[in-house]
N, C-alpha and C positions, 0 to 999 in steps of 0.2 A: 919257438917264435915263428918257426918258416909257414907251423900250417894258422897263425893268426896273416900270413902275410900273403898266401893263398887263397883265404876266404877272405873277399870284402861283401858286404853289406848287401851287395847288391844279387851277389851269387852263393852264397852259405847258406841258401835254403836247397834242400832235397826237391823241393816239388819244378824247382827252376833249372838247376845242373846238379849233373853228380859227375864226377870224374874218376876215372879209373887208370891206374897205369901197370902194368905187367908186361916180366921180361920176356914174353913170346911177341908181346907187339902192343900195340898203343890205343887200346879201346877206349874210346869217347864217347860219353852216353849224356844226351841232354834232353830234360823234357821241360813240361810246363809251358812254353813259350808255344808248343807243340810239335815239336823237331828232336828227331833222335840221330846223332851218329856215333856210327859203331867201327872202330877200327884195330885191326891187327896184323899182326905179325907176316902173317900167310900171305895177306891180300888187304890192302886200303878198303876199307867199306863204311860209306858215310849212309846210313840208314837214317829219312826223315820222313816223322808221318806229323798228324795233328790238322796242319795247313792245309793236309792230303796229300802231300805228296812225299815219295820214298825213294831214295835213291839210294842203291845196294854194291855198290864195285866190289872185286874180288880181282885178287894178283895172277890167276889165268887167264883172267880178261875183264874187263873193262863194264860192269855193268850198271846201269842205272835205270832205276825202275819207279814210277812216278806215276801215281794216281789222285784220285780225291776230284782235282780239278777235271778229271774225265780223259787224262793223256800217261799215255805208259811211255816209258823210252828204256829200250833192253839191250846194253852194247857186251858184247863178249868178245875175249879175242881173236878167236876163229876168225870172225869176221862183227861189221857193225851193226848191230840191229836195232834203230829203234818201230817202235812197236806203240801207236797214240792211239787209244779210243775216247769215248766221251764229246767230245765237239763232233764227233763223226769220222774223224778220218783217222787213218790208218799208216805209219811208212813202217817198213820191215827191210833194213838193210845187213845184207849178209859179206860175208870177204871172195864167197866165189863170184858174187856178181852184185850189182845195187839193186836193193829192190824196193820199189818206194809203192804201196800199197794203201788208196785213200776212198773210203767208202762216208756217208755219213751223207754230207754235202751232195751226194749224188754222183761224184767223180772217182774215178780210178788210175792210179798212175802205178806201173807195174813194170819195175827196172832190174834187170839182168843184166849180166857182163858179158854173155855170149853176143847179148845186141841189147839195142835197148828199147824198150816195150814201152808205149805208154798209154791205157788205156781207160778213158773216159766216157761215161755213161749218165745217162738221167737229164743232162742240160741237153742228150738229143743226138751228139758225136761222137764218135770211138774212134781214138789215135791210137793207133798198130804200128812200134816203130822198131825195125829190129837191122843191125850189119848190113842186110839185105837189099831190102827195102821196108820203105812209107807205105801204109794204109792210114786213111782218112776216112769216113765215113759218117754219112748226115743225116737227121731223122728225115727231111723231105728229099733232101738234093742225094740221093744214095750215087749221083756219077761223079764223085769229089773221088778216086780213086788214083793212087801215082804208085807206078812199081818203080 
């Protein structure tokens, strides 16, 4: 009677969930809707596609990874990374330092933990920012300069 008490109506079709469960870890597989997660024992990993997008963790780090819609996001332990194309832009964050990296739109933003960088392009300006010092710089006015 448990596995009539498991499947209702709305989920006892294969094409909409399947469920899995084994004693290494707890794998979750659902599709149909168009979303898959997948998880186990090792490492949580929720895998979703269909909609487009996928997000994949693992227990040495952290990762999700996410497409379709035109954006990736890629976190690991080491450090965080997400990682977006598609719309254009780009961030790439790591643990030894931030790094946010954004092309697309025409802008660029590029962060490190030694200092922080941020560097913009195409609207005309480049922000250069680092521990140090401020660079600025402008497609007409190039004397916007601060050390």
């Amino acid at each position: 009677m448990k596995s009539q008490e498991r499947a209702s109506p709305k989920n006892s079709s294969l094409d909409n969930i399947i469920s899995r469960r084994t004693d290494t870890g707890h794998p979750l597989w659902m599709s149909g809707i168009g979303h898959i997660q997948w998880m186990t024992g090792i490492g949580h990993i929720p895998w979703m596609t269909g909609i487009g997008h996928i997000q994949w963790m693992t227990g040495i780090g952290h990762i999700q990874w996410m497409t379709g819609i035109g954006h990736i996001q890629w976190m690991t332990g080491i450090g965080h990374i997400q990682w977006m194309t598609g719309i254009g832009h780009i961030q790439w964050m790591t643990g030894i330092g931030h790094i946010q990296w954004m092309t697309g739109i025409g802008h660029i933003q590029w962060m490190t933990g030694i200092g922080h960088i941020q560097w913009m392009t195409s609207i005309g300006r480049i922000q250069w920012m680092t521990g140090a010092f401020l660079v600025i710089l402008g497609r007409k006015n190039r004397s916007d300069l601060f050390f």
